[in-house]
Every structure is written in C-alpha cells, then in structure tokens.
C-alpha positions in Angstrom: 113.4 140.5 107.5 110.4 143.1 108.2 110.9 144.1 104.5 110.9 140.2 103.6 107.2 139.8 105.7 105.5 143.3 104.2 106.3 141.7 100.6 104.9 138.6 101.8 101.9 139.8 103.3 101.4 142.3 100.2 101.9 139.2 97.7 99.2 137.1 99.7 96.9 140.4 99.8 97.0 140.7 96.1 96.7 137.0 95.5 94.0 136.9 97.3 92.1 139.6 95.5 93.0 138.6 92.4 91.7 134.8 93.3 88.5 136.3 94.7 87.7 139.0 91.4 88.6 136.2 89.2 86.3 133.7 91.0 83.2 135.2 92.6 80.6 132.9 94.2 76.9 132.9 93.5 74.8 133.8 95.6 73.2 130.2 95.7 76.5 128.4 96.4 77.4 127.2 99.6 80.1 129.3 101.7 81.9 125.9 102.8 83.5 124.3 99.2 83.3 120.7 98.8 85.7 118.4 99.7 87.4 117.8 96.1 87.0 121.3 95.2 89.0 121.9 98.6 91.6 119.4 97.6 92.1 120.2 94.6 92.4 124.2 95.9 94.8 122.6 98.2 96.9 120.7 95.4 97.3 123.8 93.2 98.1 126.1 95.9 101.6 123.8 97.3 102.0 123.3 93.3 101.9 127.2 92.5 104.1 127.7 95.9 106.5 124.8 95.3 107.0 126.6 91.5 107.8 129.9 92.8 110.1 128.5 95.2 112.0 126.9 92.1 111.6 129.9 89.7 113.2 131.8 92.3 116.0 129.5 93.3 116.4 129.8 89.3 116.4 133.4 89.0 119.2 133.6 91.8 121.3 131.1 90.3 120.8 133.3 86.6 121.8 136.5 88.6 125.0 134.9 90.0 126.2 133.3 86.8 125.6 137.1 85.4 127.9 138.5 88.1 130.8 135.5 88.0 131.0 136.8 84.4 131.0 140.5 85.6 127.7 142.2 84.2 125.9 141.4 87.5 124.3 144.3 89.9 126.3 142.9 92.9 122.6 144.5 95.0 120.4 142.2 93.2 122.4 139.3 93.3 123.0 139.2 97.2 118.9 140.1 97.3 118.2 137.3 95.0 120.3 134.4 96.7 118.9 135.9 99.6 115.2 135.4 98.4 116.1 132.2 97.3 117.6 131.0 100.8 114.7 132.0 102.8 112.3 130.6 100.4 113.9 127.0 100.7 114.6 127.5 104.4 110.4 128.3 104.4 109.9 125.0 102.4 111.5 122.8 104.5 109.7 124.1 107.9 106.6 123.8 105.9 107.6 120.1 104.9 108.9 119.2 108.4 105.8 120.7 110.1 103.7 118.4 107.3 105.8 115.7 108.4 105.1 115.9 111.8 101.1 116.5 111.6 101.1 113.2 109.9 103.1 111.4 112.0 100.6 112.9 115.1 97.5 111.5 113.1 99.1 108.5 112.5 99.8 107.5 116.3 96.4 108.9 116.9 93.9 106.0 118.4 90.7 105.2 116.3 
C-alpha cells in the first residue's frame, strides 16, 4: 500500500510539472482561471483518469492471458491485477463520493 501511495504521489508530482512547463501563465493573466477554462480542466482531467483506469484494467487482463498461456512473469501479473483492483476500487469511492455531493446540493434550500 505505502509503495502504491509513493507512486501515486510521484505520478501526480510529475504530472504536475509537466502540466505547469508545458503551460506557463503570463504575467498579465489572472491567477484564478475562468469558469469554462476550469470546466473544461475539470472534464479532461476525470477523462485522462477514467482512461488510465481502463488502460490499466487492459494491461492486467493482457498480462493474465499471457500467463494462462504460460509466458507470463507470475510477479507482474499479480502486480498488475493488483494495480488494476485498486484503481477500480479508487473509481468507485470517487463516483460514490460524486454521488453523494450531489445529492447534498440537491436537498440543499435556495
């Protein structure tokens, strides 16, 4: 599990820096982006994060096929399913916590 969150936290550091070399902001921008800009940051962010989750459920279903036939590394295989299970078991608390903070806004009172 640590292992699991230093990879995590390395792959957010490095997206991160990639995102803000690729990107810089002028000097005469604004710090706070505007409200489609944010949405649409917001869009391809749970796009690119809802891909990885499926190339990787992907890549662990290629690596078992490889070792039902018997050229699988039996170590990458149990990582990859692994991967694979806590990526969907991260989706769905991200989905059900979604869920729920709609739900709250919704019996909010206007």
């Amino acid at each position: 599990m640590l292992t699991s969150l230093s990879q995590a936290h390395s792959a957010y550091a490095q997206s991160l820096q990639s995102r803000l070399q690729s990107s810089p902001e002028s000097e005469t921008s604004d710090a706070i982006p505007s409200s489609s800009t944010a949405g649409s940051d917001f869009r391809s962010v749970l796009s690119h994060s809802l891909q990885n989750v499926v190339d990787t459920g992907h890549n662990a279903e290629n690596l078992s096929a490889e070792g039902l036939k018997g050229s699988g590394d039996m170590t990458q295989i149990v990582t990859a399913v692994s991967n694979a299970q806590l990526a969907l078991q991260t989706t769905t608390v991200i989905r059900d916590r979604m869920v729920q903070a709609y739900q709250d806004v919704m019996k909010m009172s206007i």
